[in-house]
N, C-alpha and C positions, 0 to 999 in steps of 0.2 A: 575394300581396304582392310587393313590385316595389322593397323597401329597398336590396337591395343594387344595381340599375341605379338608380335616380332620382337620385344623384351624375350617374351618365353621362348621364341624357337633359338635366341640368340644364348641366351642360358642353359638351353639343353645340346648345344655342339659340343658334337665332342662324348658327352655323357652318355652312359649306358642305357642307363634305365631313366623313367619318373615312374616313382612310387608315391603311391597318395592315400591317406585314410579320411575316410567320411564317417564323424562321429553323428548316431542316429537314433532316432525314441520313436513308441510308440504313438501313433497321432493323437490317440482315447486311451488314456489307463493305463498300464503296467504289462496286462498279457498280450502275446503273441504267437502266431503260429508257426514254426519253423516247414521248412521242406521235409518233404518223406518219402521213402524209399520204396520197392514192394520188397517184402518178406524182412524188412529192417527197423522202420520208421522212421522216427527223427534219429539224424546222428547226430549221437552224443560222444563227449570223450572228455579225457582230463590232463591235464599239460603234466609236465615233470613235476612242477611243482605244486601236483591235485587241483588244482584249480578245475571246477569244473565248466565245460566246455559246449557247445553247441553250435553245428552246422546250421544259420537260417537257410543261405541259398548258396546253390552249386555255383562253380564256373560255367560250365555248359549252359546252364539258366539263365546265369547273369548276359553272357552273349548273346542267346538270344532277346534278352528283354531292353538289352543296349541297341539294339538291330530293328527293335520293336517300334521304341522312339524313335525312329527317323521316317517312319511311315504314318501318313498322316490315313486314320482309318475313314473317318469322316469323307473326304474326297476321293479314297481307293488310292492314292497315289502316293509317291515319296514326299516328303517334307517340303515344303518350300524353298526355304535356306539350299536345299540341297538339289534342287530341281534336275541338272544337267550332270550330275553325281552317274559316273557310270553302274548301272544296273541292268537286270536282264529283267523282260515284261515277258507272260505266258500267258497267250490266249487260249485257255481249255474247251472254249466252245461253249454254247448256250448260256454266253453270258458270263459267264466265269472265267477268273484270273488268278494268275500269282505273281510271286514274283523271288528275285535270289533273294530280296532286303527280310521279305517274309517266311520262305523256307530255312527249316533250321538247319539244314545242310546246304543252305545255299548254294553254291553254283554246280553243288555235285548232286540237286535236288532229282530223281528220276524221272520229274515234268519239264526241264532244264538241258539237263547233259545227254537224255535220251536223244535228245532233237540231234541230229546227224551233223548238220551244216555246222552246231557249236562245238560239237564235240570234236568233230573235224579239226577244224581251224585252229583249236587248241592245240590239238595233239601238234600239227603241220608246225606251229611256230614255236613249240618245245624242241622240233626235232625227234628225235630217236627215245622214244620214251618206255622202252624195253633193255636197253640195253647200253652198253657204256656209260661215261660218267656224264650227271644229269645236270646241266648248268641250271641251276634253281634263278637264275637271275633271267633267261628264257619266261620260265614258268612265271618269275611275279609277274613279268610285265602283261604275259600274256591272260593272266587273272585279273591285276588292276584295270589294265581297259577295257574289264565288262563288266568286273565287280568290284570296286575301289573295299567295299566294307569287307570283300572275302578276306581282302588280306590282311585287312585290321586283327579279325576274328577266326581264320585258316580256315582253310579248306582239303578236303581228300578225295581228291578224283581217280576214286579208284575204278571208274568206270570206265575210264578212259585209259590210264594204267597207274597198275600197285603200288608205283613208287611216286607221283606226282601228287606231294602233302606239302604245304604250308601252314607251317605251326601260328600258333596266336600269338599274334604283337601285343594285343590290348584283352589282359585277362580278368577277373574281377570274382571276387567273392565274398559274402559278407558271415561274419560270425558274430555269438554273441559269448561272454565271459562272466563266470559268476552265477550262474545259470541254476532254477531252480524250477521244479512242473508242480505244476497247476490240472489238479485231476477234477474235475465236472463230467455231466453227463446230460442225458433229456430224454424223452421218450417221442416216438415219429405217431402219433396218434391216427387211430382209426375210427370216426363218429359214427360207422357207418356196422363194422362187425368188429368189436374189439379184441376179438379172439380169434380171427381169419387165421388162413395159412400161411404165415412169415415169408416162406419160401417164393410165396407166388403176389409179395407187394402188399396181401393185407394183414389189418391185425395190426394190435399195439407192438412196438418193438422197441424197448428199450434202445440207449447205445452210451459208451462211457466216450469222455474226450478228453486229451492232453495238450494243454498250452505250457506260456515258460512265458517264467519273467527273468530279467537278466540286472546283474548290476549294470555293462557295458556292452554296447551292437555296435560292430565297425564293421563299416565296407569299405574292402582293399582294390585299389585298381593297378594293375604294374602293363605299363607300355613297354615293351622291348624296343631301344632305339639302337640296338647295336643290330639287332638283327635284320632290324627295319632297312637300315642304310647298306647292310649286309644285299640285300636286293640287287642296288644300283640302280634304283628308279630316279635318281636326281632329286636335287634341292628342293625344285617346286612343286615334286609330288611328296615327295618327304613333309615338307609343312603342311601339306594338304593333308596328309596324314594323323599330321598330329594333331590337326584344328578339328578334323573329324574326330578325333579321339576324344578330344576337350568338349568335344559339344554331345558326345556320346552321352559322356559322364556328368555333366552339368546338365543336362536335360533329365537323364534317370534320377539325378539328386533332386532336381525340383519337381517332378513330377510322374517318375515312374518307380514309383517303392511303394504301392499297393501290391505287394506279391501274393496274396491271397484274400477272401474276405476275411479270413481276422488276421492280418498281418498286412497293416495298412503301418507303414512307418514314414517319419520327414527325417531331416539330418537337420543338423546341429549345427555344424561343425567341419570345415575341410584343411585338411594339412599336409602338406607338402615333405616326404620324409629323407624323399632324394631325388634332386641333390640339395646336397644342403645350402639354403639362403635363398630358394627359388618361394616365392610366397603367390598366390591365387587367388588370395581374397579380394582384390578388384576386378576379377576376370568374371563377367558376368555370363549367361546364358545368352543375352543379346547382344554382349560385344561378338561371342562365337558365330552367332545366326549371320552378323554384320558382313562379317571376313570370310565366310564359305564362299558365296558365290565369288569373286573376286580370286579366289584359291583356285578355284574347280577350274577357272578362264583361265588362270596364269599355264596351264597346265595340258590346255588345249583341248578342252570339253567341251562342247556343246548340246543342242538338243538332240542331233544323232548318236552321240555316244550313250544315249540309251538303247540296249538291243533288243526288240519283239522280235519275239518267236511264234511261234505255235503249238501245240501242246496235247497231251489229251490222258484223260482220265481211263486205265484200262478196264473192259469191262469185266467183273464179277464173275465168275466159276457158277453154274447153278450145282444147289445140293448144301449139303451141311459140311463145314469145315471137318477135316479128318485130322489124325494126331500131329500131322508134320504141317498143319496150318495149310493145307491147297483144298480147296474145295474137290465133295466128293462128286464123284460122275453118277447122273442121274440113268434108269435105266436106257432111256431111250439116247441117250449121249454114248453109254457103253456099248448098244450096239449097235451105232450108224460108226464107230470109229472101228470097230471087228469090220 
């Protein structure tokens, strides 16, 4: 049943977007660790009007940690709620698995699209995916019925070809405002030679650290529902969309804002910025778990619209990595290929 979202999906016809902010605090204490860059660190910045500014977590991050929650790690499998939720399974052999829900390039993951038959079939029901003009309305369908969450989150199968992208419906990013660092430090002790050689792991070694406390942390979420319907997947995949979206973000609100060990944060706070008069605050986490399955059926999923594949991990180059990243060739490799 789907009583308590069909208020919302009836509220969002029509409307472009839902825009939401999730006001959020530190679970212990004032500091926290934001995201960092390589050769950048935290980024920082200051609005027009000085205010100073800080990036906690990327978009790219937030999808995949929206993508995170739905996969239940404990059992290896997808969530419950979401059982018959189109996804792709990858058997890698000896025991090992993935899957789209898991890879952060999901369907365009190279243990995924590699697979010939999927890659195939893809291409076959796009059509002509080189040339002329690209009915993107093809492509979602032919994404949604293996990977429902791709389309939430895009995907780019350029492996398949260049031009077959789907942008993100459901984006999300959190900052914080008012932002001020917190410089500490510690030493990694060594009881054993306290003046070992750094280089080679021993030896005492100092290290300085940077946290931040903030007046204000919000996490923003924006659904695109013009582009969503832009598709032409229909009504009943459309709500299924949205439910998925709402139970994305109401599961990482309750329960997935540990983004690092010292940046364990809850929320506050959830507000609905557009459209205006759409309110959420009786929309729980369990009324969303309620209304998926019953979504996913209206829509014609069941336990085979999950697709196993097969999969495999490539082997390893012998020799030492060389500057362009390919393992180098060992001598006896160099001359059995002369």
């Amino acid at each position: 049943m789907a009583d308590k979202l069909t208020p919302i999906f009836e509220a969002l016809a029509g409307q472009p977007r839902l825009l939401i902010e999730a006001e959020l605090k530190p679970v212990q204490g004032d500091r926290f660790q934001p995201t960092g860059f390589p050769d950048l660190g935290a980024a920082t910045y200051k609005r027009p009007d000085g205010t100073p500014m800080l990036l906690v977590e990327s978009a790219q991050s937030m999808a995949n940690r929206m993508e995170a929650v739905c996969w239940d790690e404990a059992e290896d499998r997808i969530a419950a709620p979401l059982a018959n939720l189109p996804h792709v399974v990858v058997d890698l052999g000896g025991g090992m698995t993935t899957s789209s829900v898991q890879e952060a390039h999901r369907l365009n993951s190279p243990y995924i699209i590699n697979n010939e038959g999927l890659g195939g079939a893809i291409k076959a029901e796009v059509g002509d995916a080189e040339s002329g003009v690209l009915d993107i309305r093809k492509l979602a369908r032919a994404v949604f019925s293996r990977d429902a969450g791709a389309v939430l989150h895009g995907v780019f199968l350029e492996k398949v070809a260049g031009r077959l992208r789907l942008q993100r419906l459901l984006s999300s990013f959190v900052e914080a405002e008012g932002v001020s660092t917190v410089t500490s430090g510690g030493v990694k002790l060594d009881r054993v030679d306290p003046t070992g050689n750094a280089a080679e792991g021993y030896g005492n070694v100092p290290f300085s650290r940077t946290e931040f406390t903030a007046r204000r942390i919000v996490a923003y979420f924006n659904l695109d529902l013009a582009t969503m319907r832009g598709y032409g997947l229909g009504e009943e995949a459309n709500r299924l969309l949205v439910a998925l979206a709402l139970f994305k973000l109401l599961k990482i609100l309750h329960s997935g804002l540990r983004l690092r060990t010292a940046c364990d944060l809850e929320a506050e706070a959830m507000n609905v910025t557009r459209p205006a008069g759409l309110a959420l605050e009786g929309l729980s986490l369990s009324d969303a778990e309620a209304a998926l399955p019953g979504l996913i059926a209206a829509c014609g999923f069941g336990a085979s619209s999950v697709t196993r594949i097969s999969g495999r991990i490539p082997a390893r180059k012998k020799g030492k990595p060389t500057k362009d990243g390919k393992g180098a060739e060992t001598p006896a490799e160099a001359g059995a290929e002369a």
